[in-house]
N, C-alpha and C positions, 0 to 999 in steps of 0.2 A: 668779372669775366662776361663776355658779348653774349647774351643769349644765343646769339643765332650758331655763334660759336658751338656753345653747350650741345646745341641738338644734334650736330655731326657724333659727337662721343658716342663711341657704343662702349656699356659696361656691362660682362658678365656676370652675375651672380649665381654663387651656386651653393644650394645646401640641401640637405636631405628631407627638411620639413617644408614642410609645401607653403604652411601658414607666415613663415620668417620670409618665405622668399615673394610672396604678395605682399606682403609690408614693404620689402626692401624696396620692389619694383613700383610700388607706388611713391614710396619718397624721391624715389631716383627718376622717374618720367613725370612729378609733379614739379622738379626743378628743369627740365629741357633734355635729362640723356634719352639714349633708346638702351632700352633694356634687354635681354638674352637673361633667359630664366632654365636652369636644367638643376636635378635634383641629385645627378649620378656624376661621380668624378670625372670615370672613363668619357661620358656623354662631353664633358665640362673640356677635358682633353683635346677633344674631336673639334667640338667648337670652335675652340679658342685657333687650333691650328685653321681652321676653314675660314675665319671669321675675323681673326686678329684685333680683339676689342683691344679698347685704349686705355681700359684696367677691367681686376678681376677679382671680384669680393669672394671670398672662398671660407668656407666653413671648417673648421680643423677636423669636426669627428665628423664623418660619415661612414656606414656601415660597412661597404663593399670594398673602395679605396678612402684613404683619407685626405685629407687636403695636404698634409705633407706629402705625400705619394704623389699628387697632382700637381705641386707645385714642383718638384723635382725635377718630373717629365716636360712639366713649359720651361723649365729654366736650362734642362738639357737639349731643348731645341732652338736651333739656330734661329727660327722663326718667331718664336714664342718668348726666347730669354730677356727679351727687353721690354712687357708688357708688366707693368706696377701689378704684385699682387695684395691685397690686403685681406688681413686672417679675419676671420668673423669668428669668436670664440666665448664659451663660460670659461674657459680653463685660462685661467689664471697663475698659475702655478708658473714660477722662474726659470725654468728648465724647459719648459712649452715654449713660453715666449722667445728662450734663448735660442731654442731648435727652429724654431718658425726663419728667424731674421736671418741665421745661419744656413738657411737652405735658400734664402735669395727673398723673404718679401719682405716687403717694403714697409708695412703697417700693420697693427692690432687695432681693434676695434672688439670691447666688450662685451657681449650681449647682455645682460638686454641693452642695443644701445641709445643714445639719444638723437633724432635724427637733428640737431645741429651739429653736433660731435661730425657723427659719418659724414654730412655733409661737408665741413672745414675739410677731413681729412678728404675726401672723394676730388675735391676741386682743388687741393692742393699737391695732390699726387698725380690728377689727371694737367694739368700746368710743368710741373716737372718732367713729369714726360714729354709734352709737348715740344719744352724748350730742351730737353734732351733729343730728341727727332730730327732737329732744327738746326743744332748745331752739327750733328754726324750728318745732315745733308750738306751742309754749309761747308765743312770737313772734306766732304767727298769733292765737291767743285772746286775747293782750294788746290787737293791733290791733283785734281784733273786739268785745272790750269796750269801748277805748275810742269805737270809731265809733258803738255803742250806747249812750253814754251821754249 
């Protein structure tokens, strides 16, 4: 992928510990994205609706809301339902992972992770998207031409 490309990507991450999410945001602005760094769900919510990042690393336990809570509410938004989420978790457990994919996202990634790992998945979900954007505009002009003709 086009570096110059990369640097348009905005990706939120969000988790409750301060320290995962300076890590995160150094691996991710030492490859070309711009980073959005919040620690609070509801904050993570507000963002994403204002901001509309091009994915969104999310942490499963946090204190106040959880990342399933959060991802709920971006997937029940018309604005938000098409933004790749990926879970950032310890939890491990079958049932977790099953409930995560079944609420709409996209990827797990394990803590502690490896930053190649995050990386493959990060560019490979942030591409998917893209060419999914691509085609429902491409989708939209088709319709629109033929209704004009």
């Amino acid at each position: 992928m086009d570096k110059k490309i990369k640097k348009q990507k905005l990706i939120l991450a969000v988790d409750d510990m301060p320290d995962n999410l300076e890590l995160l945001a150094r691996n991710l602005r030492r490859l070309g994205y711009d980073v959005v760094l919040t620690t609070d769900g509801v904050e993570a919510i507000e963002i994403a609706k204002a901001r509309l990042p091009d994915l969104i690393l999310l942490d499963v336990q946090m204190p106040t809301v959880s990342g399933f809570e959060v991802c709920i509410s971006l997937k029940e938004d018309e604005s938000t339902k098409n933004i790749p989420i990926i879970f950032l978790t310890v939890k491990t457990e079958q049932d977790s992972i099953v409930k995560g994919f079944s609420l709409g996202a996209a990827d797990y990634v394990f803590k502690p992770f490896y930053n190649e790992e995050l990386s493959a998945r990060v560019e490979t979900h942030l591409l998917i998207k893209e060419l999914s954007d691509e085609l429902v505009s491409k989708n939209k002009l088709l319709e629109q031409y033929a209704k004009d003709s």
